[in-house]
Each structure stands twice: as C-alpha cells, then as structure tokens.
N, C-alpha and C positions, 0 to 999 in steps of 0.2 A: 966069377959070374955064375958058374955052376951053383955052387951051394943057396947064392943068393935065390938064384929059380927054385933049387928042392923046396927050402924053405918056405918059401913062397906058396909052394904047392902045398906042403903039409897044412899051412894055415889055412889055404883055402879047402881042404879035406875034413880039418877039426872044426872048422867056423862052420860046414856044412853039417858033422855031425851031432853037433852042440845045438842046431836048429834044429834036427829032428828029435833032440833029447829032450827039448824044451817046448817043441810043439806036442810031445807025449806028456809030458807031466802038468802042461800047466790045458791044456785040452783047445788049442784055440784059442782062449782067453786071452791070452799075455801080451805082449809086445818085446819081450825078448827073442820068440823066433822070427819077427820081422828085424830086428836091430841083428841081429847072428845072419841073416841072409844079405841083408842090405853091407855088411861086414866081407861078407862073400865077393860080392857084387862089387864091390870096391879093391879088396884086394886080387881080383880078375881083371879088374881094367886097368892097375896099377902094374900088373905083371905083362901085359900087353904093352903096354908103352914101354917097360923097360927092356922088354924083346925088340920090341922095335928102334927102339934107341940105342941098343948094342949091337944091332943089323948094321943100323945106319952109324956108326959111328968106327967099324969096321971088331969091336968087341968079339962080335959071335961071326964065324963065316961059315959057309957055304963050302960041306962035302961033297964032294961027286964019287 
C-alpha cells in the first residue's frame, strides 16, 4: 500500500509539472495544460478514496 501512495504522489507531482511546462511553451493557448491538471485533479481524488478505503478496510492504521 506504501509504494502504491508514493507512486501516486509522484504522478500527481509530474502531471503538475508537465502542466506548468506546457502552460510555458505553448503560452495559454493550448489545452494540454488543462488535460495535465484536470489529470492532477483526478489522480487526487483517486488517492483520497484509496486512503480512505485502506482506513476503512483496516489496510492503513492508526499510530499513537
């Protein structure tokens, strides 16, 4: 479940920086850095549900 979350996060890290590389070279213009964010946007909510499903499902627990 670890690696799955790293992962998770790097994609959401590169899909963030591939929207600012892409809102620089193409100037606003394009619709590649809305599809790279809305890309973002998706793999954040997909990482939340699966936090929360390995909460709930006893996966991930709770340190004190």
């Amino acid at each position: 479940m670890r690696i799955v979350v790293i992962l998770l996060l790097l994609l959401i890290v590169l899909s963030l920086g591939s929207a600012l590389v892409f809102l620089l070279r193409d100037r606003g213009s394009g619709t590649r850095t809305v599809r790279a964010l809305a890309l973002r946007v998706g793999l954040s909510i997909f990482l939340f549900i699966l936090l929360m499903a390995g909460y709930g499902t006893g996966l991930i627990t709770q340190h004190l």
